[in-house]
TORVO-129982 format. One record per residue: residue number from 1; residue in three letters; chain; y, z, x of N, C-alpha, C in turn. Coordinates in nm, 2 decimals. Atoms other than C-alpha are relative to their C-alpha. Layout:
<n: NUM, res: ALA, chain: A, n.north: Y, n.up: Z, n.east: X, ca.north: Y, ca.up: Z, ca.east: X, c.north: Y, c.up: Z, c.east: X> .
...
! end
This chain:
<n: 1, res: UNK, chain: A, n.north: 0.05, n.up: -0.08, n.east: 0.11, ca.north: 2.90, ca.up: -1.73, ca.east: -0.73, c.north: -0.15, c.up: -0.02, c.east: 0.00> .
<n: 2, res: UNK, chain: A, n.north: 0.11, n.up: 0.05, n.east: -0.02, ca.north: 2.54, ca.up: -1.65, ca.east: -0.77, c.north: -0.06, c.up: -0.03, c.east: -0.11> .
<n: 3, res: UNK, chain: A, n.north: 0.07, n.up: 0.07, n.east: 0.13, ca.north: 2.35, ca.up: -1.82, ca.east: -1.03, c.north: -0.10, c.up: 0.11, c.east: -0.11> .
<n: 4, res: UNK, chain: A, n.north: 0.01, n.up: -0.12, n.east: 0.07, ca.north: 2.30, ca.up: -1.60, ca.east: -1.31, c.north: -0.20, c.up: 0.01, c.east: -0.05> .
<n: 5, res: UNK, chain: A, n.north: 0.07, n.up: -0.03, n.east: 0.01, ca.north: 1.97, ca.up: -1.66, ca.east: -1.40, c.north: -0.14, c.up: -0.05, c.east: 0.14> .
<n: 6, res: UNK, chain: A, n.north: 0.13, n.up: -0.05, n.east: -0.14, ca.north: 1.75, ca.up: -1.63, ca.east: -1.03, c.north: 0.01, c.up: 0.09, c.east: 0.02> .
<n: 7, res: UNK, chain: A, n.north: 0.06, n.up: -0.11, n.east: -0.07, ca.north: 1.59, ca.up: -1.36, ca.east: -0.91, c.north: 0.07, c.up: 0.03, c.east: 0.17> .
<n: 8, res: UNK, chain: A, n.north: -0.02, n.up: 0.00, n.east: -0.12, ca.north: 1.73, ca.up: -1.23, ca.east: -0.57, c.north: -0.12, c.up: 0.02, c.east: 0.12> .
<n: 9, res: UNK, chain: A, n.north: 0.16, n.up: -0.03, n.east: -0.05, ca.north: 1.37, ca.up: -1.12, ca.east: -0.49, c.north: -0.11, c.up: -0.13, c.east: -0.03> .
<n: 10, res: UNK, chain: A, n.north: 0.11, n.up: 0.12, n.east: 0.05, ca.north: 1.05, ca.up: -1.35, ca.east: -0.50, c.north: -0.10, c.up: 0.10, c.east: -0.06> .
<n: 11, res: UNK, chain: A, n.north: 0.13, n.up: -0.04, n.east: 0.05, ca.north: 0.84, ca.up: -1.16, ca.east: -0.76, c.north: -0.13, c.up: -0.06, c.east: 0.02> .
<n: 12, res: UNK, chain: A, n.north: 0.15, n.up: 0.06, n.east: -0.05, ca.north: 0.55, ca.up: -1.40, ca.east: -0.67, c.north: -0.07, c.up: 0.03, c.east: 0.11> .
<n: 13, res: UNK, chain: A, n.north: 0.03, n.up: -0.04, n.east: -0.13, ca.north: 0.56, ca.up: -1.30, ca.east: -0.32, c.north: -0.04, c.up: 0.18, c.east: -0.02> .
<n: 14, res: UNK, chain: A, n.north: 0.06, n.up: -0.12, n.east: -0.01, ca.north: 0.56, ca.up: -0.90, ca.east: -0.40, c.north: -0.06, c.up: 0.05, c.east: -0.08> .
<n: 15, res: UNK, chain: A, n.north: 0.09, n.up: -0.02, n.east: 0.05, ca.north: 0.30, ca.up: -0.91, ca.east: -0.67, c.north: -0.12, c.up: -0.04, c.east: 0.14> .
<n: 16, res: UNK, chain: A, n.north: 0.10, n.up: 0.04, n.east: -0.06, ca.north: 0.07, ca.up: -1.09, ca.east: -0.42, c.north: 0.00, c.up: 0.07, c.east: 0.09> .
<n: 17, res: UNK, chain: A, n.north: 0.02, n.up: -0.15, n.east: -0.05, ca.north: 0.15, ca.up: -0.81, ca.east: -0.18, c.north: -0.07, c.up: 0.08, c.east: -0.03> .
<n: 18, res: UNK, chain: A, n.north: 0.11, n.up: -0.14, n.east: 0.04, ca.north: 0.03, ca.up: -0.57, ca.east: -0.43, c.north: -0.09, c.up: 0.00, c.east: 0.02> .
<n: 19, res: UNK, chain: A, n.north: 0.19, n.up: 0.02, n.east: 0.05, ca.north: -0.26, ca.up: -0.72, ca.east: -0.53, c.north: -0.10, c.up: -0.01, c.east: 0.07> .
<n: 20, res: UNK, chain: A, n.north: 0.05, n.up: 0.05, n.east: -0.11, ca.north: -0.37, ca.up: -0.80, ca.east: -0.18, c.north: -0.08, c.up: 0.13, c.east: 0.03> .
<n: 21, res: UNK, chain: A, n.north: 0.05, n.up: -0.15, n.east: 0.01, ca.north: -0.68, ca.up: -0.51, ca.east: -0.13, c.north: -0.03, c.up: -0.03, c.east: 0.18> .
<n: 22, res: UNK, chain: A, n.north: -0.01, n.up: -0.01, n.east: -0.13, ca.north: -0.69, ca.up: -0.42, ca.east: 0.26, c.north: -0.17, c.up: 0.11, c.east: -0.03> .
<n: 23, res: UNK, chain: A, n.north: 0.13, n.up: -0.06, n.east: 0.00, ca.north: -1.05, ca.up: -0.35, ca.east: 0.40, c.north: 0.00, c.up: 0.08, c.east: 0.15> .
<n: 24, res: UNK, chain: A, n.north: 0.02, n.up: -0.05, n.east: -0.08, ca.north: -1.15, ca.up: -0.12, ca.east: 0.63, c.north: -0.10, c.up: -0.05, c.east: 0.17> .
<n: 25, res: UNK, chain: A, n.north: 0.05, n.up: 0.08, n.east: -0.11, ca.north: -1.22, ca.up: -0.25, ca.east: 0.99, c.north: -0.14, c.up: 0.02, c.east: 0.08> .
<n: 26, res: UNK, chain: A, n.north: 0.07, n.up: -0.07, n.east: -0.08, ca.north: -1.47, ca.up: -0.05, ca.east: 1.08, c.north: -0.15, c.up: 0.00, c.east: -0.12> .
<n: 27, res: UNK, chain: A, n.north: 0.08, n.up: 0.01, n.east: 0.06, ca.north: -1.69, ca.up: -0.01, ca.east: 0.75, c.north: 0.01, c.up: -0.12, c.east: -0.13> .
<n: 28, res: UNK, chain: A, n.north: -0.05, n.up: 0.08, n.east: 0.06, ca.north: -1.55, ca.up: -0.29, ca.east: 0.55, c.north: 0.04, c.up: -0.02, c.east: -0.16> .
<n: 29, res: UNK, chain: A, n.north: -0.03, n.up: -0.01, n.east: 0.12, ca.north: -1.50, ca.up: -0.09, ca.east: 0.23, c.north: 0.18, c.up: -0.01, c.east: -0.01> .
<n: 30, res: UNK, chain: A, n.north: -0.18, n.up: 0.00, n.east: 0.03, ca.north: -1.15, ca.up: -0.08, ca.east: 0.04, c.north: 0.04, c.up: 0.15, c.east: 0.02> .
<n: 31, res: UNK, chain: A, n.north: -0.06, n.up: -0.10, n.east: -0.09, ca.north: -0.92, ca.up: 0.13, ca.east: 0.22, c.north: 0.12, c.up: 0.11, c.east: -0.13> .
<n: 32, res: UNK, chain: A, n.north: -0.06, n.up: -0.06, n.east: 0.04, ca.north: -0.77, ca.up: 0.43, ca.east: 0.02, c.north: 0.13, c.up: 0.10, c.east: 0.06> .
<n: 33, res: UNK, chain: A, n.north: -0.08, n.up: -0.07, n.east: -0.06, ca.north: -0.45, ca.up: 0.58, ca.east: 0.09, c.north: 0.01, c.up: 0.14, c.east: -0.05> .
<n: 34, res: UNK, chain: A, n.north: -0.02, n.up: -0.16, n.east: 0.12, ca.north: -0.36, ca.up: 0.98, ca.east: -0.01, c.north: 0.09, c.up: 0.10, c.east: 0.10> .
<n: 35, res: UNK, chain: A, n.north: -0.10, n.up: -0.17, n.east: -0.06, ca.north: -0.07, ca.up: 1.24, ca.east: 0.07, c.north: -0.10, c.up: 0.09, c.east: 0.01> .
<n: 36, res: UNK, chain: A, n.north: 0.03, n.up: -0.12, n.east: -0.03, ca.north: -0.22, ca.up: 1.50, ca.east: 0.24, c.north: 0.09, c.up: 0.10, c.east: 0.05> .
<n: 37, res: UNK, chain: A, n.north: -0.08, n.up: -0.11, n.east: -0.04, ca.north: -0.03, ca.up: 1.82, ca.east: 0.26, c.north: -0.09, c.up: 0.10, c.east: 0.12> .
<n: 38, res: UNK, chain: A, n.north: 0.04, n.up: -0.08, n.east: -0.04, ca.north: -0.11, ca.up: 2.05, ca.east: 0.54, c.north: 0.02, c.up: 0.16, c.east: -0.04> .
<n: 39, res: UNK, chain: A, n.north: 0.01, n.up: -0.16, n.east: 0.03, ca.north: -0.14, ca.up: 2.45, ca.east: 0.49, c.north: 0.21, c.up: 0.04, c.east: 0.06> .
<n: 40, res: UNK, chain: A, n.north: -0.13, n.up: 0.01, n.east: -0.06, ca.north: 0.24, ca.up: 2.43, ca.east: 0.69, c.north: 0.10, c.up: -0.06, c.east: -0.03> .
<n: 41, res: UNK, chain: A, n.north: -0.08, n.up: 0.11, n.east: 0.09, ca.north: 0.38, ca.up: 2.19, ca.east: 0.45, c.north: 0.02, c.up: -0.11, c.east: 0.05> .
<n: 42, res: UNK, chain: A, n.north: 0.00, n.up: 0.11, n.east: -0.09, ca.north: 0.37, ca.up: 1.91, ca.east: 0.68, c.north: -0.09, c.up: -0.12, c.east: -0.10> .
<n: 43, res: UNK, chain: A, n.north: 0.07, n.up: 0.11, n.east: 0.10, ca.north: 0.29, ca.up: 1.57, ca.east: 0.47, c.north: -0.03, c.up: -0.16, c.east: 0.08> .
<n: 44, res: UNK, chain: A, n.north: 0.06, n.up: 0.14, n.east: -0.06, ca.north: 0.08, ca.up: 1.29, ca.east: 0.61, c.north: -0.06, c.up: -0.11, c.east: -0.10> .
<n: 45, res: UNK, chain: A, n.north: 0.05, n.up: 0.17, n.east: 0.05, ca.north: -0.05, ca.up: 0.93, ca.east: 0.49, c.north: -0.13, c.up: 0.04, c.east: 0.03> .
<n: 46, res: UNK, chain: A, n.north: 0.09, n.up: -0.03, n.east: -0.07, ca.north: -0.38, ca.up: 0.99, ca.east: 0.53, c.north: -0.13, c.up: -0.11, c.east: -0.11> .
<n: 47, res: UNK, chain: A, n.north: 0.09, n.up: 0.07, n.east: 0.09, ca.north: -0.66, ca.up: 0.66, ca.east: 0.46, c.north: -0.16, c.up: 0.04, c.east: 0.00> .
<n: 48, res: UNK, chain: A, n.north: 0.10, n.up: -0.06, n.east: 0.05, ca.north: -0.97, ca.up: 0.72, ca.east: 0.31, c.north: -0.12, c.up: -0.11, c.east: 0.03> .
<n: 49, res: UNK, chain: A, n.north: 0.12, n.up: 0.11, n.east: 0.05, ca.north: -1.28, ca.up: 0.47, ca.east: 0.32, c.north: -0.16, c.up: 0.09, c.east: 0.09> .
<n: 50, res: UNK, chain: A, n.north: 0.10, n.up: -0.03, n.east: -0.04, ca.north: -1.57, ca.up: 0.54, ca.east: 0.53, c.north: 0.02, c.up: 0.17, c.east: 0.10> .
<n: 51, res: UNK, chain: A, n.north: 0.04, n.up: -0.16, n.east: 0.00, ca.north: -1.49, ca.up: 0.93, ca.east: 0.61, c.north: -0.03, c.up: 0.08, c.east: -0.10> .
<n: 52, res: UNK, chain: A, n.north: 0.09, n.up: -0.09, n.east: 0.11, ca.north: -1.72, ca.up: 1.17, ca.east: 0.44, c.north: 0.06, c.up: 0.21, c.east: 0.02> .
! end
């Protein structure tokens, strides 16, 4: 039986995930992520920092 009050997850572990900000390797700002839709409906990840 599992013990009624633990978590099966480690919220400590996937807040510090969140919170963790990922820099870009190249210009060392913070890295933005963004759905981009193409004109063909095609849907990409597409990260943001140092392109203009």
């Amino acid at each position: 039986m599992a013990e009624k009050g633990k978590s099966k997850t480690d919220v400590i572990a996937r807040l510090d995930v969140k919170n963790r900000v990922e820099l870009c390797r190249y210009c060392g700002n913070k890295v933005d992520v963004v759905l981009a839709v193409s004109p063909n409906g095609k849907k990409r990840m597409r990260r943001l920092c140092c392109e203009d």
